[in-house]
KOLLO-671050 format. One record per atom (N, C-alpha, C): residue in three letters; x, y, z. Coordinates in steps of 0.05 Angstrom, whole numbers, padded with zeros to 5 digits, always signed. Atoms other than C-alpha are relative to their C-alpha. Layout:
! KOLLO-671050
AlaXYZ...
END
This chain:
! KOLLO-671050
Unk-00008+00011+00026Unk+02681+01730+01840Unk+00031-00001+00000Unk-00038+00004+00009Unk+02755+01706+01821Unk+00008-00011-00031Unk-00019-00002+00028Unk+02798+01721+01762Unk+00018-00007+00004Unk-00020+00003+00004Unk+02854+01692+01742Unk+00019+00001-00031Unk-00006-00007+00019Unk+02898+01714+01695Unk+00037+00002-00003Unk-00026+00006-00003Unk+02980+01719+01678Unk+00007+00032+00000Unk-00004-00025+00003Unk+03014+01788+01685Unk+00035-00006+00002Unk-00042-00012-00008Unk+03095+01823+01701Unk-00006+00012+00019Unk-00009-00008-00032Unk+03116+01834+01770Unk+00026+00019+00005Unk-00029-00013+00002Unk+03171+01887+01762Unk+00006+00009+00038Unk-00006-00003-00026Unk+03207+01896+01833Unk+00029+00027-00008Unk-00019-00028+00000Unk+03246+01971+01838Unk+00016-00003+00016Unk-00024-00008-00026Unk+03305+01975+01885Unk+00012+00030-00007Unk-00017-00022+00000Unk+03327+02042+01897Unk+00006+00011+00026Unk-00011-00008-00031Unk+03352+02084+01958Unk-00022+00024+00007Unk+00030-00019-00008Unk+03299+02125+01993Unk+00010+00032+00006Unk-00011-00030+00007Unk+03346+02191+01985Unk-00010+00014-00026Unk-00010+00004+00028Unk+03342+02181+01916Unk-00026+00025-00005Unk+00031-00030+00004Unk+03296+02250+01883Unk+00000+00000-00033Unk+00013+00005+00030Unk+03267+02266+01814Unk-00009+00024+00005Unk+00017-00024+00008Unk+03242+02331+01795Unk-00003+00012+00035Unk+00010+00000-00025Unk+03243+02347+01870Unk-00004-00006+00012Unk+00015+00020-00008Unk+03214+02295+01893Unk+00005-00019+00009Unk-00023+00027+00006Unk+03238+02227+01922Unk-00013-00017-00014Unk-00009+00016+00027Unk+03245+02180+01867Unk-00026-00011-00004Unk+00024+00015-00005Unk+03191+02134+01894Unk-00016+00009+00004Unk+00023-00012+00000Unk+03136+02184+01901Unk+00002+00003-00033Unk+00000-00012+00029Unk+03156+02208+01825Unk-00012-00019-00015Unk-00001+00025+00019Unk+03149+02136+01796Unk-00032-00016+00011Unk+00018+00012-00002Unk+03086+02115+01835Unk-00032+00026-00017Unk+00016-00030+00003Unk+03053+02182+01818Unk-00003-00012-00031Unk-00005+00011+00031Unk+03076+02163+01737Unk-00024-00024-00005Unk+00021+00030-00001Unk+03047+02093+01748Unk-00027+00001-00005Unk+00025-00001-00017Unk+02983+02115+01769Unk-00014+00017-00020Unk+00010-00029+00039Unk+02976+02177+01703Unk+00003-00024-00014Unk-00012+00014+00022Unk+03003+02121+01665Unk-00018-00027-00008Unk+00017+00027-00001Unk+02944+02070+01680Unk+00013-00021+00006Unk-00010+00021-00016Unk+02978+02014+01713Unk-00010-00013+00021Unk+00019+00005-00010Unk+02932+01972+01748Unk+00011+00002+00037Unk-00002+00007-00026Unk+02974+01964+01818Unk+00030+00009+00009Unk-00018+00002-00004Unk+03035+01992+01849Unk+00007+00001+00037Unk+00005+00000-00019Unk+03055+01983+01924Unk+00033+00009+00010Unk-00028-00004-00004Unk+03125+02018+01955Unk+00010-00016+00032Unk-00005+00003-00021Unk+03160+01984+02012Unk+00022+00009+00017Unk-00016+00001-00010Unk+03213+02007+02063Unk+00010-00015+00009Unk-00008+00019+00000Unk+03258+01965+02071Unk+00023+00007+00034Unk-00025+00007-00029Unk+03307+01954+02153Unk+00011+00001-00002Unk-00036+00008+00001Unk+03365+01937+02126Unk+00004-00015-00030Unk-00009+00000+00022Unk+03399+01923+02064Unk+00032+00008-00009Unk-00020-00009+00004Unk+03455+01936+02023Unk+00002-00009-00027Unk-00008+00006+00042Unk+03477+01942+01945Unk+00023-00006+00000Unk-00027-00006+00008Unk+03529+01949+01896Unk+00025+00012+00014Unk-00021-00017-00015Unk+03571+01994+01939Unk+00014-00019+00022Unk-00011+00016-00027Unk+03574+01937+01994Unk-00008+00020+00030Unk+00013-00021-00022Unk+03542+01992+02045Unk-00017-00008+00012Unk+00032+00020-00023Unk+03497+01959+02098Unk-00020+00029+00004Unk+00017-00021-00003Unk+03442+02011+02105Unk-00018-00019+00019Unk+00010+00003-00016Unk+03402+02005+02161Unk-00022+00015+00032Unk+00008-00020-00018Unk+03354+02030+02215Unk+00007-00001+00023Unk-00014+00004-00031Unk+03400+02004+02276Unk+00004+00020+00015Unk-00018-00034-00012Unk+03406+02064+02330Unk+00030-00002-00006Unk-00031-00006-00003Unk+03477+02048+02329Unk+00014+00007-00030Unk-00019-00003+00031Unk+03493+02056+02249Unk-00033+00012-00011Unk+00025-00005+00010Unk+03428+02093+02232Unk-00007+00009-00022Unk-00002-00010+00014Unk+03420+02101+02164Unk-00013+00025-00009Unk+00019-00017+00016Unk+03388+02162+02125Unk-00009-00016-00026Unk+00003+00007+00016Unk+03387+02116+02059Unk-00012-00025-00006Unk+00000+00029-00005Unk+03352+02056+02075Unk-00023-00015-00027Unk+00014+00014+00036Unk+03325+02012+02013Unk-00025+00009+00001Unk+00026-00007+00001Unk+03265+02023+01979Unk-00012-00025-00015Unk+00007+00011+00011Unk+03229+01975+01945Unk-00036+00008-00014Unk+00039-00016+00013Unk+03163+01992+01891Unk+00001-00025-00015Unk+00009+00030+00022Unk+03129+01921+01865Unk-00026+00016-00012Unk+00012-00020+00023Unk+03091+01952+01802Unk-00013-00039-00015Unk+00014+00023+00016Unk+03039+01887+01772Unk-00019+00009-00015Unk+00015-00010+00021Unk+03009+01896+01707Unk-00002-00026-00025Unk-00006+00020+00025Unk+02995+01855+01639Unk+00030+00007-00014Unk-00018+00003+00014Unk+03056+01851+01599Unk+00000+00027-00018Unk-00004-00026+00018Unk+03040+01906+01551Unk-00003+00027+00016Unk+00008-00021-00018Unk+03022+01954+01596Unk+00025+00008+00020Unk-00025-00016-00011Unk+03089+01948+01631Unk+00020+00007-00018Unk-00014-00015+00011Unk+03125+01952+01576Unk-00002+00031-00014Unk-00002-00034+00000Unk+03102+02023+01560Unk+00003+00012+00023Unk-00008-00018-00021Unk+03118+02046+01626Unk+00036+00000+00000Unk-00035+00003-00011Unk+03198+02017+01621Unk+00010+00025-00021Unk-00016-00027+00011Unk+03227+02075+01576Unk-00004+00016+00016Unk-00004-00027-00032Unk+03201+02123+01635Unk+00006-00008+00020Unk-00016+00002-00024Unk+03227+02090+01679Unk+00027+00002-00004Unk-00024-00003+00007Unk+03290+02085+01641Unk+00011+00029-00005Unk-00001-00030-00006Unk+03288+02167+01647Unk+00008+00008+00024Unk-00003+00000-00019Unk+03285+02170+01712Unk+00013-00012+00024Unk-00013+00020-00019Unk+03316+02113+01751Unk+00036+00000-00012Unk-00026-00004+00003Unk+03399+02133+01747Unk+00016-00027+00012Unk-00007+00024-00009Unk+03411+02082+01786Unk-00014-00017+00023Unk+00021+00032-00012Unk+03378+02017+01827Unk+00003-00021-00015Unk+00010+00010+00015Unk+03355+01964+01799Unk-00020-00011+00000Unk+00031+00013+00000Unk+03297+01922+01774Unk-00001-00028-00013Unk+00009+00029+00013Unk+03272+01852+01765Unk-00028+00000-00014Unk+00029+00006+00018Unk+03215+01825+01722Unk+00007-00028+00004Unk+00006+00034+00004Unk+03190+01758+01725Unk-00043+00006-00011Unk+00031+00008+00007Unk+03119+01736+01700Unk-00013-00023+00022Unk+00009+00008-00021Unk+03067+01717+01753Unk-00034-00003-00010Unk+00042-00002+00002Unk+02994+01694+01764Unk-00012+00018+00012Unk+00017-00030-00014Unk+02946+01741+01787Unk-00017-00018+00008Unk+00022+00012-00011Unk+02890+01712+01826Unk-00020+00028+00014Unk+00006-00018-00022Unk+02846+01771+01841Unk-00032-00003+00009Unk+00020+00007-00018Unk+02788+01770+01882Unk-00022+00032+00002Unk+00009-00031+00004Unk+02728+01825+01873Unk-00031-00012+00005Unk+00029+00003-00011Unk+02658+01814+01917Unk-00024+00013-00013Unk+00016-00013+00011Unk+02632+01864+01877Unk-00025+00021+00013Unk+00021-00020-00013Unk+02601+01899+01938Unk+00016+00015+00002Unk-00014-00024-00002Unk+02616+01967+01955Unk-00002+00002+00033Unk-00008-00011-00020Unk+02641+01982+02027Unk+00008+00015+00015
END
């Protein structure tokens, strides 16, 4: 069976040092997500990169970073992300994040495997 439907695609950038209660940042926030009912969140490490600072981060042996980007794409309906952005605006000191509005196409056989 296929649904289609419109949702928010929020995209996190932060640095994979980055901690929370202990914790790094991006475990804290998918953990949140996930108490918080949010239908989908997925974290990626990112090779190479670089922010605000102008700091190339990277996993080159020759410049090897410890800090190398993070990225967490978080897709949900619209209302549903905006009750998660004040906690994230708790927690996230610094990164940043995009939103755009996207289609969803999801796909569900309905068998169990």
């Amino acid at each position: 069976m296929k649904r289609e439907s419109t949702a928010i695609l929020l995209r996190i950038y932060i640095g994979e040092s980055y901690r929370y209660k202990g914790k790094p940042l991006y475990t804290y926030i998918v953990e949140m997500l996930k108490a918080e009912g949010i239908a989908g969140a997925t974290v990626f490490r990112g090779i190479m990169g670089f922010g605000k600072r102008s700091l190339i981060h990277t996993t080159s042996i020759l410049r090897l970073s410890t800090d190398l980007p993070i990225l967490i794409e978080v897709t949900d309906l619209e209302e549903n992300i905006e009750k998660i952005k004040p906690k994230l605006d708790e927690v996230i000191t610094q990164g940043l994040i995009t939103e755009e509005k996207v289609k969803i196409v999801f796909y569900d056989s309905n068998k169990s495997e």
